[in-house]
Each structure stands twice: as C-alpha cells, then as structure tokens.
Backbone as numpy.savetxt, mean C-alpha at the origin, in Angstrom:
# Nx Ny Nz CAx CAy CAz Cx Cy Cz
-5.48 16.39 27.08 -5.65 16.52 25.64 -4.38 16.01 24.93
-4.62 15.16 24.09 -3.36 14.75 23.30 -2.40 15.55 22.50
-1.74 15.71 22.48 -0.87 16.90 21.08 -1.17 15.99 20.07
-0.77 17.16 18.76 -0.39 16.82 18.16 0.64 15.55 17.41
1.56 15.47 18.28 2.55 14.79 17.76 2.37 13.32 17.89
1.64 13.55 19.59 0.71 12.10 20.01 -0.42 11.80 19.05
-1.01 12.54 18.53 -1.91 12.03 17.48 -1.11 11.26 16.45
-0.61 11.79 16.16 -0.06 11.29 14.72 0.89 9.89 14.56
1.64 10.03 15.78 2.31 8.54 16.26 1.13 7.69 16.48
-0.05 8.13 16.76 -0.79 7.32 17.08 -1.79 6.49 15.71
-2.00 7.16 14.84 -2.25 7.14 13.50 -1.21 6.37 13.42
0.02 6.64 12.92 1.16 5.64 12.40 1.03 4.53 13.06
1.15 4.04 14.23 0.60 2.83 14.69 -0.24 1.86 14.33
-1.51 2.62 14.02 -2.69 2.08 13.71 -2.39 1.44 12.15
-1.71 2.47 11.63 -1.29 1.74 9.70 -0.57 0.92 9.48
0.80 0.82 10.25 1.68 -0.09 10.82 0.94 -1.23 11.13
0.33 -1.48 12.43 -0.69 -2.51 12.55 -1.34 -3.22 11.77
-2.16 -2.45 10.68 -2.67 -2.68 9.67 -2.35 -3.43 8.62
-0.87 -3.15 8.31 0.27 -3.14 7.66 0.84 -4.50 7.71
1.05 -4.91 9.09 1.56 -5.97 9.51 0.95 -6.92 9.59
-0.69 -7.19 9.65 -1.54 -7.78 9.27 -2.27 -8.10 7.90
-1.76 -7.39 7.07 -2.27 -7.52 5.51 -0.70 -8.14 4.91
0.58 -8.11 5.65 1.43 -8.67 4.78 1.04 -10.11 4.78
0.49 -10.90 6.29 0.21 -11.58 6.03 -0.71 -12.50 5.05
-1.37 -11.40 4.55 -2.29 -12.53 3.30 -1.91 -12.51 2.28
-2.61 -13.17 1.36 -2.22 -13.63 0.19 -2.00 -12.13 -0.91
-3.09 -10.91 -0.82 -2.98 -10.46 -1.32 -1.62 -9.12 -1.18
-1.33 -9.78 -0.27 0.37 -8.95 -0.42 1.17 -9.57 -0.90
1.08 -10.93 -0.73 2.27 -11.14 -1.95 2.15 -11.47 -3.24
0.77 -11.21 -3.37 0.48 -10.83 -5.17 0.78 -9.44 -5.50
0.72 -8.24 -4.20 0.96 -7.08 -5.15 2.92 -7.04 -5.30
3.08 -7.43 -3.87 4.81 -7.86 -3.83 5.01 -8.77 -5.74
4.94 -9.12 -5.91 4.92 -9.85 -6.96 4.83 -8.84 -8.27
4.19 -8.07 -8.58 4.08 -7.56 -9.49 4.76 -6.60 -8.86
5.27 -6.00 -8.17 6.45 -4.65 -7.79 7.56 -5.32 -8.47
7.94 -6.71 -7.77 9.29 -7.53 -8.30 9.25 -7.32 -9.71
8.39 -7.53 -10.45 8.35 -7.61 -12.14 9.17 -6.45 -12.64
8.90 -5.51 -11.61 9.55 -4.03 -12.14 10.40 -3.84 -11.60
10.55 -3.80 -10.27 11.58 -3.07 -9.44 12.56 -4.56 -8.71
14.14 -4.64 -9.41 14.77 -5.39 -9.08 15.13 -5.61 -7.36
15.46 -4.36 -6.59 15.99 -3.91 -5.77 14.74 -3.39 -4.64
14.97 -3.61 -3.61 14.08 -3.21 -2.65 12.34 -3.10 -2.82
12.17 -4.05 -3.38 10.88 -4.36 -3.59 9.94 -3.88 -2.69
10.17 -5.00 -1.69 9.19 -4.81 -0.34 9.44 -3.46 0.45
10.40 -2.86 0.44 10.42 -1.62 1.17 9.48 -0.03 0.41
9.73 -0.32 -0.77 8.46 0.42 -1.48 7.31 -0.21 -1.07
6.76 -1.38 -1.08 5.33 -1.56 -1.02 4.67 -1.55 -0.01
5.57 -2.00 1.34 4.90 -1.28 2.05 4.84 0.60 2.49
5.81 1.09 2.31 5.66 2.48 1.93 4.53 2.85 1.31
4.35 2.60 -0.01 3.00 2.92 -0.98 1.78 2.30 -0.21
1.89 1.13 0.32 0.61 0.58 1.68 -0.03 1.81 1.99
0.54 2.35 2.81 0.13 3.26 4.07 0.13 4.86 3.28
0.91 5.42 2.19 0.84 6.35 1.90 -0.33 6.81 0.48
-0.94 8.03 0.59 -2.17 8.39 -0.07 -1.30 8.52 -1.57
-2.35 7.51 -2.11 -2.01 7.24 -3.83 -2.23 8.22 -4.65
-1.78 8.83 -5.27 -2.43 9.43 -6.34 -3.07 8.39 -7.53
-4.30 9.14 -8.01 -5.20 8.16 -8.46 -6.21 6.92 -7.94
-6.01 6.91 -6.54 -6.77 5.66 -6.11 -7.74 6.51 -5.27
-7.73 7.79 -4.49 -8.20 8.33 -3.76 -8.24 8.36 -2.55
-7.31 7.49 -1.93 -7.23 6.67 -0.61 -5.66 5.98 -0.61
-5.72 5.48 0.54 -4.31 4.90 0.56 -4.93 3.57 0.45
-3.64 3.00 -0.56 -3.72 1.32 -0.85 -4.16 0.48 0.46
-3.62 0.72 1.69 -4.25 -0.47 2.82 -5.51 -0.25 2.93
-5.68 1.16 2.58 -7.63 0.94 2.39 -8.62 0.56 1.74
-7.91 0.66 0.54 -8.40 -0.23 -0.97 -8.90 -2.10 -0.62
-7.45 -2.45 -0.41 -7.20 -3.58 0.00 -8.58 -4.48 0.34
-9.29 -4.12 1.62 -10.51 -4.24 2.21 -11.91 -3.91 1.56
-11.66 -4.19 0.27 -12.99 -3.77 -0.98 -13.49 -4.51 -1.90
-14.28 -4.48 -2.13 -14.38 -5.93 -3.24 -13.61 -5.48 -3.96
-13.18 -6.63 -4.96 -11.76 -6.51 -5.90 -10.90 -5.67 -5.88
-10.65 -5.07 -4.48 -9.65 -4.07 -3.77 -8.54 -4.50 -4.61
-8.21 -6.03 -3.95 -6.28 -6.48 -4.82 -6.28 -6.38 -6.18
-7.66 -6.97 -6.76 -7.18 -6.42 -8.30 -6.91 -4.87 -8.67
-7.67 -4.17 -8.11 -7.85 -2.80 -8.42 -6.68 -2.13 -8.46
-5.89 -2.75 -7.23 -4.36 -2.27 -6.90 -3.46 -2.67 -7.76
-3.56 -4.23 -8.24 -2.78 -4.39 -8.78 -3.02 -3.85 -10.25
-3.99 -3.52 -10.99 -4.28 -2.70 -12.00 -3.44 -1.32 -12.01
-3.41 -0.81 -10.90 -3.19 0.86 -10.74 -1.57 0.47 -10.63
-1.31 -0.48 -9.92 0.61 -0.42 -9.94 1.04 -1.03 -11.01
0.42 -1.59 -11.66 0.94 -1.89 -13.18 1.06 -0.74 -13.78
0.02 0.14 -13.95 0.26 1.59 -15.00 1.15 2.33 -14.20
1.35 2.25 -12.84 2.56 3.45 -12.15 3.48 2.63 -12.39
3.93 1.74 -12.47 5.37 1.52 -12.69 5.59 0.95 -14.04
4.65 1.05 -14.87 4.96 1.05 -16.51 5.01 2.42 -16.87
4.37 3.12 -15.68 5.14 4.55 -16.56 3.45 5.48 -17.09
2.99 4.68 -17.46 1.21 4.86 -18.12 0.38 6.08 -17.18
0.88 6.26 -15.98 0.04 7.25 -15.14 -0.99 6.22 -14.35
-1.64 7.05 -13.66 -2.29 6.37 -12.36 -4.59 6.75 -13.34
C-alpha cells in the first residue's frame, strides 16, 4: 500500500509533467506574457506556481483549465483581474 507521502510525490509528478509539457505551447507564453505586463521580476516562477496550484475563482487549477475550449482565454481573462487587483 502506498503512504501517504508516496501519494502525493506522486501527484506532484504528474503536474510537473503536465507542467513541462504545456510550457511548451503557445499558450504559455501568452499567459507568461500577460504576467510580464504586471509583474517585472520573476515572472515565470509565479506562473508556473499558479499552473499547478487551485485558483480561487476558476474552480480548478489553471493546468486544468488550459485543456478546454477557450481554456487560454479564460485564463488569461481571470489573471488580468488578479493582478489588476479587480478580484477573481
């Protein structure tokens, strides 16, 4: 039986993975793009952070969005109002 702890490394893997495969498309560096607009400094280390972690307001975590029809717009809609400040 797996523990706990093995579960969860194992989960992280799987998002990571995920992760590392969606930077590659286009629609990561459109949301990268609109983070830059706002955030001078460590851009990419927030976005993928916010990737994998459960949004408030989206209901899901962004790498899951992603995979939806007009997933990237949707995202990029919702990180425009969080980092203008507007709420989610």
């Amino acid at each position: 039986m797996k523990s706990t702890v093995n579960t969860f490394i194992s989960e992280q893997r799987v998002l990571l993975d995920r992760l590392e495969r969606f930077a590659q498309e286009p629609g990561y560096s459109q949301l990268l793009q609109v983070i830059k607009e706002q955030i001078a400094d460590d851009a990419e280390p927030w976005l993928c952070e916010w990737l994998i972690s459960s949004a408030y307001g989206l209901g899901a975590r962004p790498i899951d969005v992603v995979t939806e029809p007009a997933g990237i717009e949707q995202l990029v809609a919702h990180l425009r109002r969080v980092l203008s400040g507007t709420g989610a």
